[in-house]
C-alpha positions as CSV (number, residue, x, y, z in Angstrom):
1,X,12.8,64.3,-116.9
2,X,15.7,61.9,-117.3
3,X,18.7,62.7,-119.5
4,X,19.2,60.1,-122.5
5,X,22.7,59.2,-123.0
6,X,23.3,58.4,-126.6
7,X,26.5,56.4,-127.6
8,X,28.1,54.5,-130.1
9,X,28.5,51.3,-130.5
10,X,30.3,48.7,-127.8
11,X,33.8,48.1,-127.9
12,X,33.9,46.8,-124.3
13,X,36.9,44.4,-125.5
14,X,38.2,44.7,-121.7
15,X,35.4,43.3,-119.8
16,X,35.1,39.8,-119.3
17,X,31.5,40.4,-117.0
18,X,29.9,42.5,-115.1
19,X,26.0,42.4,-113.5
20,X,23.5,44.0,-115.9
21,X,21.6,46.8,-114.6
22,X,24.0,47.0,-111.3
23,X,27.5,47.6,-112.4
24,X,27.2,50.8,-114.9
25,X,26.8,54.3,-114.0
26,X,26.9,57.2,-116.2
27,X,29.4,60.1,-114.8
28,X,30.7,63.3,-116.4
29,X,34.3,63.2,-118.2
30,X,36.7,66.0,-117.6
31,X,37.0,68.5,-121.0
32,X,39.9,68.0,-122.5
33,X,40.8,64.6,-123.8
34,X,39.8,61.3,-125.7
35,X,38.5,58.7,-123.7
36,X,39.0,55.3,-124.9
37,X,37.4,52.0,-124.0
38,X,39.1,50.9,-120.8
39,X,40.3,53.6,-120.1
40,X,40.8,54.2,-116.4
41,X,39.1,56.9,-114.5
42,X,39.2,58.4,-111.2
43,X,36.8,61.0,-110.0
44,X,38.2,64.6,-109.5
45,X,35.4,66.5,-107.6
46,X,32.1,66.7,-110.4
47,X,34.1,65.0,-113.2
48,X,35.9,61.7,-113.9
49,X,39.2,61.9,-115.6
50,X,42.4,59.6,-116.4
51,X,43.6,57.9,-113.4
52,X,47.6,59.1,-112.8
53,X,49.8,58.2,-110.3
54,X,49.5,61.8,-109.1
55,X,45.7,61.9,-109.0
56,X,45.6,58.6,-107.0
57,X,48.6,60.0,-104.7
58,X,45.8,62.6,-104.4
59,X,42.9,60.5,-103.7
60,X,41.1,60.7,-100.6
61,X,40.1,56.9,-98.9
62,X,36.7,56.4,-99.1
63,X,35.9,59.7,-101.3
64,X,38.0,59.0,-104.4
65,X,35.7,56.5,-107.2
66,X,37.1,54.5,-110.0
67,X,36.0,52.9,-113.1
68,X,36.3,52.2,-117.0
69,X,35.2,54.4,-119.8
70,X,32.6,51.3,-121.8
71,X,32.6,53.6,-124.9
72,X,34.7,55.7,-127.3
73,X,34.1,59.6,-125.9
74,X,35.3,62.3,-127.4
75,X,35.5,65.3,-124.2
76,X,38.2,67.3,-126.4
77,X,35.6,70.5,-126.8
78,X,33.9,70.0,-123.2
79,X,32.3,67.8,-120.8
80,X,30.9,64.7,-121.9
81,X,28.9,62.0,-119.7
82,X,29.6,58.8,-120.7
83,X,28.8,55.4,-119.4
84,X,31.8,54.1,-117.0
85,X,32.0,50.4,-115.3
86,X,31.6,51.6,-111.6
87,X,31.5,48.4,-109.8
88,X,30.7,44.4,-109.7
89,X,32.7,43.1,-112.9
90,X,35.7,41.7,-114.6
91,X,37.9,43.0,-116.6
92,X,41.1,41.8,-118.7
93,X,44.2,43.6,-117.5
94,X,45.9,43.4,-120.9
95,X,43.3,45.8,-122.5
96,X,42.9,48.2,-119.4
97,X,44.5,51.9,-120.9
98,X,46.4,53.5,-117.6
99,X,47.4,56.8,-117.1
100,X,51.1,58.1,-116.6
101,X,53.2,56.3,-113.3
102,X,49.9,53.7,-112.8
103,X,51.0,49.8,-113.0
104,X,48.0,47.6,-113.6
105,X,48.9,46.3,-110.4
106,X,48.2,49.6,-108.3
107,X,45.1,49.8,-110.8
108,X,43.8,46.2,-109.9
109,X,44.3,47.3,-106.3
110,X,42.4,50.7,-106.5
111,X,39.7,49.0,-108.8
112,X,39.3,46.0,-106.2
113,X,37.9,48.9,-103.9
114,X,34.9,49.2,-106.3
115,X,34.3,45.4,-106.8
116,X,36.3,45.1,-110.0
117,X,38.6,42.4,-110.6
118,X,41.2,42.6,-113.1
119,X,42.3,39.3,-114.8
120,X,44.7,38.1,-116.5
121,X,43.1,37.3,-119.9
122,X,43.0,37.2,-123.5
């Protein structure tokens, strides 16, 4: 039996388009924090979590996934699974949310790697 996801309401303010039914994927956030729309994550083993410079210096080339958190998730108390923008979109980079020592143009470049383009867009 599948697992139904229940979230809040949409505040994808950051994406400009992606393809329905193709470019979502539901993941597991690392315990711990606040995830807020456009966020960006990077996987860490079984769990997503806040892309940093020193997680991507850590990434492995072909292993290592990226994406946006779509929804407000609240992993302070434990692991949460929340719906991420894994692939085939775009996305404004003036509403992306980057973690410590990223640039959004290392982030456009990692994120390009999953079929994401970043734009320059209000």
């Amino acid at each position: 039996m599948a697992t139904v996801l229940i979230q809040g309401a949409a505040d994808e303010g950051f994406l400009l388009g992606d393809l329905l039914g193709v470019s979502r994927e539901t993941v597991s956030l690392k315990a711990g924090s606040v995830y807020e729309p456009g966020t960006v994550v990077i996987s860490n083993g079984a769990t997503y979590e806040t892309a940093t410079q020193a997680l991507v210096d850590g990434a492995v080339d072909g292993v290592t996934k990226y994406g946006i958190v779509c929804r407000n998730t609240n992993a302070t108390s434990g692991v949460r699974k929340a719906a991420i923008i894994a692939r085939i979109a775009a996305v404004k980079s003036s509403e992306l949310i980057l973690g410590e020592g990223l640039t959004v143009a290392e982030v456009s470049a990692l994120l390009a790697k999953e079929h994401v383009i970043v734009r320059d867009a209000k």
